[in-house]
C-alpha positions in Angstrom: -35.0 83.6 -35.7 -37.1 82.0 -38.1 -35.2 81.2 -41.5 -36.4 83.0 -44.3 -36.5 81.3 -48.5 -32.5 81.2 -49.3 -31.6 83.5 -52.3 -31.1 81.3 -55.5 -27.9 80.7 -55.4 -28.1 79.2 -51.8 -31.1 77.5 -53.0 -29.4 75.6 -55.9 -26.3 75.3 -54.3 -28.1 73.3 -51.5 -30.7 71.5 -52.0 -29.5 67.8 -52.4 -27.7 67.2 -56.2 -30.2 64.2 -57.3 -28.2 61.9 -59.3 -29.4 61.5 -63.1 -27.7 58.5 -64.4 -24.4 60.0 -65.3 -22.4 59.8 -62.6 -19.7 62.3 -64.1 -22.2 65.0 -64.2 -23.1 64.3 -60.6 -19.4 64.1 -59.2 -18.1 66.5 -61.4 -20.8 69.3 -60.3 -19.1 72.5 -58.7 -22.2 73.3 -57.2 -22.1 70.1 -55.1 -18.5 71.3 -53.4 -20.2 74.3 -52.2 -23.1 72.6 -51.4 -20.7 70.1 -49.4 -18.5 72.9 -47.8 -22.1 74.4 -46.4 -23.2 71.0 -45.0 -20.3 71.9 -42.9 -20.6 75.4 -42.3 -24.5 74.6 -41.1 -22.7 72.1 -38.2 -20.3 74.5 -37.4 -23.1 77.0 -36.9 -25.6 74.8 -34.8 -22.7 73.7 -32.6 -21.2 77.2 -31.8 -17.5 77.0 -32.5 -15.6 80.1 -32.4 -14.6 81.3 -35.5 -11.0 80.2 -35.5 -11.8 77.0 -34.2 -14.2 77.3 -37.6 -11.5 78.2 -39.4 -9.4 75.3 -38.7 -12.3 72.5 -39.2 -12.4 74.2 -42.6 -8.9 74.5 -43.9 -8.2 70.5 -43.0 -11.1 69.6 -44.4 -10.6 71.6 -48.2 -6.7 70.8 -48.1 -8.0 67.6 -48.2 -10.6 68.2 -50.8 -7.8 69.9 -53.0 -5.2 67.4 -52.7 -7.8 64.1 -54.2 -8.1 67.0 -57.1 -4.3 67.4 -57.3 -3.9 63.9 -57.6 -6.1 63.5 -60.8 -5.0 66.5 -62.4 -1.7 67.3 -63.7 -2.5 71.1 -64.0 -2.4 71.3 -60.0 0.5 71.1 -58.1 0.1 69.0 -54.6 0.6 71.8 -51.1 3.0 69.1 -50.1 6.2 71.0 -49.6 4.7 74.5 -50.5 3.3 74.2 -47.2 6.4 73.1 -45.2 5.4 71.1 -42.5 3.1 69.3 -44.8 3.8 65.2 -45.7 3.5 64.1 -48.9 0.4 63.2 -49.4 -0.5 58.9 -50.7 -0.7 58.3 -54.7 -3.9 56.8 -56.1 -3.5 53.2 -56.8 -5.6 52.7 -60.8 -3.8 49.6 -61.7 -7.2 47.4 -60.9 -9.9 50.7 -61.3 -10.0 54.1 -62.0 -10.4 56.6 -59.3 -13.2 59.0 -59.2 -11.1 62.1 -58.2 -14.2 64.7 -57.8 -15.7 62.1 -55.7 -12.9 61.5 -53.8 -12.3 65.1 -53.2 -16.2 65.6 -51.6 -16.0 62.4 -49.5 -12.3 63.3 -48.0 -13.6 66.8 -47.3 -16.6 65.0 -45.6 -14.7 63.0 -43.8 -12.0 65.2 -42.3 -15.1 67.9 -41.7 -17.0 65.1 -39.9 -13.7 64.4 -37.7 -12.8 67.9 -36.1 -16.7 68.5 -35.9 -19.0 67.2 -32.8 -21.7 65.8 -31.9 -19.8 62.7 -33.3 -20.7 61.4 -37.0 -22.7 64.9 -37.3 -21.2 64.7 -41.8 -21.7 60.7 -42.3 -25.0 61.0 -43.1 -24.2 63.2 -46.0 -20.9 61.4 -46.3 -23.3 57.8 -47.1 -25.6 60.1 -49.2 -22.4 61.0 -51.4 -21.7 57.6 -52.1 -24.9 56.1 -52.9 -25.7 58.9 -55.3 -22.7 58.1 -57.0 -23.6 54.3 -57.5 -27.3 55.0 -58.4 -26.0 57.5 -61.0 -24.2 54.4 -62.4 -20.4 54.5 -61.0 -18.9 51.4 -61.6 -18.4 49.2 -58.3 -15.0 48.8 -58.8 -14.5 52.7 -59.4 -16.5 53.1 -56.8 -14.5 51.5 -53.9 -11.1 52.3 -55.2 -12.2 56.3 -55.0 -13.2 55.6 -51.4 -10.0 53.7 -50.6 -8.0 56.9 -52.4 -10.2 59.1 -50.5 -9.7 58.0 -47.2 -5.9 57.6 -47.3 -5.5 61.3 -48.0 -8.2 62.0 -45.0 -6.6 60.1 -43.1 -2.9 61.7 -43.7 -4.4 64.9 -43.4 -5.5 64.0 -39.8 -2.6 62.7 -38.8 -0.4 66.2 -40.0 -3.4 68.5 -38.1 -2.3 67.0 -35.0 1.0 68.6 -35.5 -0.3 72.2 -35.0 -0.3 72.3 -31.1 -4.1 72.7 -31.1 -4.9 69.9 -28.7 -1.8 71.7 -26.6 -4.0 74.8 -26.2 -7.0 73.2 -24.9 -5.1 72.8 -21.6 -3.3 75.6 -21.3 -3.7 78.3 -18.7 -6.8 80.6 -18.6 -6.8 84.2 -19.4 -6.3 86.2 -16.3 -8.3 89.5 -16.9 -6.5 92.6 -15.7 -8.7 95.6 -14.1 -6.3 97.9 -15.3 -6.3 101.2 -17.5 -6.8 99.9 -21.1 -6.7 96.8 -20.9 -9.9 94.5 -22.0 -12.2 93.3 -19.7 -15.3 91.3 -20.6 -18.3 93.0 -22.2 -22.3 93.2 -21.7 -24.2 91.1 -22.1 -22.7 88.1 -21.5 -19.3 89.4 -19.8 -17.8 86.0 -21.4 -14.4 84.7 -20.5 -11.3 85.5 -23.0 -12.1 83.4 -26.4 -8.9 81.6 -27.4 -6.0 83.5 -25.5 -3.9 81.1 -26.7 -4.9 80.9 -30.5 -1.6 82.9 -31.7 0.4 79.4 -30.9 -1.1 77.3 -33.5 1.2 76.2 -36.0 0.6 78.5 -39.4 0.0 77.0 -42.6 2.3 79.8 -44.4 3.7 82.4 -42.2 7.0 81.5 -40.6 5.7 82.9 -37.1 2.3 84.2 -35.5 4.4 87.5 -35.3 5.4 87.7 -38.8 4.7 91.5 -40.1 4.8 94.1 -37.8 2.1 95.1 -36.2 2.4 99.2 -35.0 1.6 99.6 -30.9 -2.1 101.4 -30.8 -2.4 104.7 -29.5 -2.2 104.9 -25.4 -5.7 105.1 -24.0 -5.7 108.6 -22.5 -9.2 109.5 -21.5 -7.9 112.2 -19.5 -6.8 114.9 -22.0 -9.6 115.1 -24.7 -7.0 116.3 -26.8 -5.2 113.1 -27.0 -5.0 110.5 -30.1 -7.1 107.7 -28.4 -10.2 110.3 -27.0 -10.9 111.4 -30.8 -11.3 107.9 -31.9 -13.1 106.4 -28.9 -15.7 109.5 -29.6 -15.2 108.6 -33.0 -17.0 105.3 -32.1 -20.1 107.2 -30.0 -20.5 109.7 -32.4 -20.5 107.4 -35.5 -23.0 105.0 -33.9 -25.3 107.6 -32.1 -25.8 108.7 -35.7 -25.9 105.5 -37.8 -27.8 105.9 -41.0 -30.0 102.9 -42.6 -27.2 102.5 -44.8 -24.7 102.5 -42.3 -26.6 100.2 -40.1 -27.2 97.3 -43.4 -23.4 97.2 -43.4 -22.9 96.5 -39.8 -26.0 93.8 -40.0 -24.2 92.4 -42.9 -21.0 91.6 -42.0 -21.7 91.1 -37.9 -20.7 87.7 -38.4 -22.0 86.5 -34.7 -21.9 83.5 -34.2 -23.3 83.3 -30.9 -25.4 86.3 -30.0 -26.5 87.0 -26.6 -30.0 88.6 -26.7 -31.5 89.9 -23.7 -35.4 91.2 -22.9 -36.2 91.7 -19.6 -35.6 88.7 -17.2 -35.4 86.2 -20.6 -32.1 85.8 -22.4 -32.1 83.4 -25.4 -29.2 83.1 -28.1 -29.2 83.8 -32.2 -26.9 82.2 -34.7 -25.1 83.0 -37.5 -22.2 82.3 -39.6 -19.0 83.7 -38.4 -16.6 85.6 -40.5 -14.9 82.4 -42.3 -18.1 80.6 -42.9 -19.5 83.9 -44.6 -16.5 84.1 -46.4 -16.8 80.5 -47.5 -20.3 81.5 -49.1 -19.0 84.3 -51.0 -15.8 82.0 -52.5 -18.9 79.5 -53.7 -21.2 82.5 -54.8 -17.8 84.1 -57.0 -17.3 80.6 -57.9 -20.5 80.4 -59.8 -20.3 83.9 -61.2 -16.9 82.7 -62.3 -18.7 79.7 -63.7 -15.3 77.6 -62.2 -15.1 74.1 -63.1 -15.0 71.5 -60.1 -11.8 71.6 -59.5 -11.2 75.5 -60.1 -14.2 75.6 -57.4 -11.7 73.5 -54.9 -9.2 75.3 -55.1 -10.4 78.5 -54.5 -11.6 77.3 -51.6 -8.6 75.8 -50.2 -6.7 78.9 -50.7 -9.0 80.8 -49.6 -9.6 78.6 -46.1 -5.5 78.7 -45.6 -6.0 82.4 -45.7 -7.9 83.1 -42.8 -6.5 80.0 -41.0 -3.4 82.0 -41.1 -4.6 85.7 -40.5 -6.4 84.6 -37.3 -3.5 83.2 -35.8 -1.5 86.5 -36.8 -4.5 88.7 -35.4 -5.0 86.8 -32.6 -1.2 86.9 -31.4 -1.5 90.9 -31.8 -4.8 90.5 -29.7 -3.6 88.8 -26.8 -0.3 90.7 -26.9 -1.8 94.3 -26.9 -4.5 93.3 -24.3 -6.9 96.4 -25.7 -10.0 97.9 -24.3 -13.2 97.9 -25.9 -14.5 101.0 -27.1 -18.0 99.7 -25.1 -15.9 99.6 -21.7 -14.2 102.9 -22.3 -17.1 104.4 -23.4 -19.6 103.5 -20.5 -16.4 104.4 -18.1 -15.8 107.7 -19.0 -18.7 109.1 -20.9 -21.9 107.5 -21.1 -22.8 104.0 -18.9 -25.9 103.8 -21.2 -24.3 103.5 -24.3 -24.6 100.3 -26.4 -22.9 99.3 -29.6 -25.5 98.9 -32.7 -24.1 95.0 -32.7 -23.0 93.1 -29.5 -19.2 93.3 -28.9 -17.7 90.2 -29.3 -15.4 88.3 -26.0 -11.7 89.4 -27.1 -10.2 92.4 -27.2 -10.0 94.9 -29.5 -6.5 95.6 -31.4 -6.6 94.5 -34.0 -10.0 93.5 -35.5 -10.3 90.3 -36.4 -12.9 90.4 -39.1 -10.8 93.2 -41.1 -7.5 91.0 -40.9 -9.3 87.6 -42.0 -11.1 89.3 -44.7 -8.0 91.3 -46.5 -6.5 88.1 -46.5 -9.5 86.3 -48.2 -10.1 89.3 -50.5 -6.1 88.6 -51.4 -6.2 84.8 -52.5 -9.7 85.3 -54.1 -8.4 88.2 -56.0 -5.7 86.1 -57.6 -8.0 83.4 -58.2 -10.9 85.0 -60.2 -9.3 88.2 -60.5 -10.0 92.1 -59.8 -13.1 92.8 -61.7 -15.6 89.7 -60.7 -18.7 91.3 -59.1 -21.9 89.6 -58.0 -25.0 90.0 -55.4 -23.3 88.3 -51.9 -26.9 86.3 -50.8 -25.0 84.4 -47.8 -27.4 86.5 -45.0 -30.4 86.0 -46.8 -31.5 82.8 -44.7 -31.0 85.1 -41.3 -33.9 87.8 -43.1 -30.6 90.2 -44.4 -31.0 91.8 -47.2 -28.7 90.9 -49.9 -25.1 93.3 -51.1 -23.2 94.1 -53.8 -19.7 92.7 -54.2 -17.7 94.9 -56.4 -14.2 93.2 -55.9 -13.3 91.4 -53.4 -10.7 93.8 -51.7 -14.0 96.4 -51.6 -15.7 94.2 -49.4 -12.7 93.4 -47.2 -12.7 97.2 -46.6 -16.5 97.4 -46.3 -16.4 94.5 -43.9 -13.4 96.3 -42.1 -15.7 99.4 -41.5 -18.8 97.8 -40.5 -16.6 97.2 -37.1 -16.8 100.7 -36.6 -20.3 101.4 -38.0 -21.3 98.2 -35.4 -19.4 100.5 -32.4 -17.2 97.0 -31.9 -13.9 98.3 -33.1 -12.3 101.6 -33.3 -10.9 102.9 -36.7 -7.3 102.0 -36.3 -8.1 98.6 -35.1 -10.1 98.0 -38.5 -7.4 100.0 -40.7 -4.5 98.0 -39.3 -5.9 94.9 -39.5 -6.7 95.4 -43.2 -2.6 96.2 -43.7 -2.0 93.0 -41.8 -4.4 90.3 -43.3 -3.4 92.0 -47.2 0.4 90.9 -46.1 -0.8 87.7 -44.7 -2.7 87.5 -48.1 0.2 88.4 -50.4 2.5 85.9 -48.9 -0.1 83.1 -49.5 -0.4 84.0 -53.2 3.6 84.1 -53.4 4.4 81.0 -51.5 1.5 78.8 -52.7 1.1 78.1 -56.1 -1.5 75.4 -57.0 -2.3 76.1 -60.6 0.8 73.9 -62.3 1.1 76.7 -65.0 
């Protein structure tokens, strides 16, 4: 799809930041974080990573960010040891030059980005562009190399600790086996893809003690037999909902669909869209409440790294509860047993079903964010304006968790209880984040 004009916060938060001779007002610019965090969110996007794997490139890369801001002020506290498995991360060294810490915190987020991304080098570009901004906005030289040399000692710990969290173990472990059984998921239309990340709920967590911590309740047995039964109302739930979809209705689903890779098919051509997925649109709303917020720089980062920890952590919860409940898509039941027509108003995605993903990841977000800008911050979400959808309000962030939750449903991808337990599952995940990690030193 063609791009449409970005909304203007997208426009001003990414065009390139022009230095203007003072380099404090070019490193110090909260605008160019988000702008930086989208550089990678636009890689991300054009090289099709599922959205935990997203999820992961992003969390590295803003711990990073956070902890050059840490280091420069004392009213952050380092994650080192609030995150357990974390090292401590290296001191600056300003006993021959100062240390630029804003510019240290965009060129280590750079870095790690440009490290866990591919095609290789796909952030030095802007990672070169970063630095030689900040000399022709007049850094000193000697500031200048010392806040690279800070920078890339706490990328470079930061690597070494992600290699810790069993994610290269995953890549070669066994495939899914899908089970032609009653209930269980099997792949969808169009592109009956294989299992996406079976093995996802075995990454090491940045805060939960397990990828089973918080009970998640057993969904209700799929009985398509007695139309009586729990599971028959809320799989017609599903039909019914989407047979009827109002233009309301249908904005919401658009809105928060989140596909990163959709399958589109006409006729004998099939031909893929992109968009972000559910972290990366999150990622655009913590920089969109940032500058309603009007955050400082490093108010900006650390809103971001909490935020990024969140849904690093509630997709390893949901996707343990995913791959241990093994549910069928309301699509495969629905074309089984009542109509082999029916289609979802938005494609269903290759996993299965309990519990939904996007509901869990956003509760969480909506969590952290709330105790970062507060309850009450509200502001125009412009994220899907560059994919030709039509901007929405925000009126707190936990309303737009739950409207995000029910756009599953509206979208005929998820049914209710898969959307209302995830939300009870990503606001725990949430809630422990906000108790166990404090950044703000007061």
């Amino acid at each position: 799809m063609k791009q449409i004009v970005f909304a203007a916060f997208v426009a001003v938060s990414l065009i390139a930041c022009k230095p203007k001779g003072d380099y404090k007002a070019y490193t110090n610019d909260p605008f160019l974080y988000s702008k930086t965090v989208k550089k990678l969110n636009n890689v991300v996007l054009e090289n099709n990573f599922p959205p935990m794997i997203a999820a992961r490139n992003y969390v590295y890369a803003n711990i990073a960010a956070y902890e050059c801001v840490a280091a420069g002020d004392k009213n952050y506290r380092s994650m080192s040891g609030q995150i357990k498995h974390m090292p401590a991360m290296p001191k600056p060294d300003t006993s021959k030059a100062p240390v630029d810490f804003s510019l240290a915190a965009l060129l280590a987020f750079t870095k790690v980005g440009n490290a866990v991304t591919f095609p290789e080098g796909s952030m030095m570009e802007y990672y070169n562009e970063l630095k030689n901004n900040a000399d022709s906005a007049g850094m000193p030289s000697d500031m200048l190399e010392n806040t690279i040399a800070f920078s890339d000692s706490i990328a470079a710990a930061v690597l070494r600790w992600s290699k810790g969290d069993n994610y290269a173990q995953t890549r070669g472990a066994e495939k899914f086996t899908v089970r032609e059984e009653n209930g269980r998921w099997v792949p969808t239309p169009p592109m009956y893809a294989t299992a996406v990340e079976p093995h996802w709920g075995k990454i090491r967590p940045m805060v939960l003690d397990s990828s089973s911590q918080f009970e998640i309740p057993r969904p209700p047995v799929v009985d398509v037999v007695n139309k009586n039964s729990v599971y028959y109302k809320y799989m017609m739930e599903v039909k019914n909902v989407g047979d009827s979809l109002t233009e309301e209705q249908k904005h919401i689903a658009d809105f928060w669909d989140d596909n990163p890779f959709k399958m589109n098919v006409s006729g004998h051509v099939m031909f893929a869209t992109k968009k972000f997925s559910p972290p990366g649109h999150w990622l655009n709303i913590v920089g969109i409440a940032a500058k309603a917020a009007k955050a400082d720089f490093n108010s900006t980062v650390g809103a971001y790294a909490l935020t990024s920890i969140a849904f690093f952590d509630a997709f390893i919860r949901g996707w343990e509860e995913k791959y241990k409940s093994n549910y069928v898509r309301p699509e495969t039941a629905i074309n089984k047993h009542v109509s082999q027509e029916w289609r979802p108003y938005i494609q269903t995605p290759p996993f299965p079903s309990y519990v939904s993903g996007h509901a869990t990841n956003s509760a969480a977000a909506a969590e952290t964010m709330t105790s970062w800008f507060g309850e009450n911050l509200s502001f125009t979400d412009t994220s899907l304006l560059e994919f030709g959808i039509a901007n929405r309000e925000i009126k707190s962030f936990r309303a737009a968790a739950a409207e995000a939750a029910m756009s599953r449903l509206y979208g005929g991808i998820h049914y209710r209880f898969d959307n209302d337990e995830g939300l009870k599952a990503g606001k725990q995940v949430g809630e422990l984040i906000v108790q166990r990690i404090k950044l703000r030193a007061n």
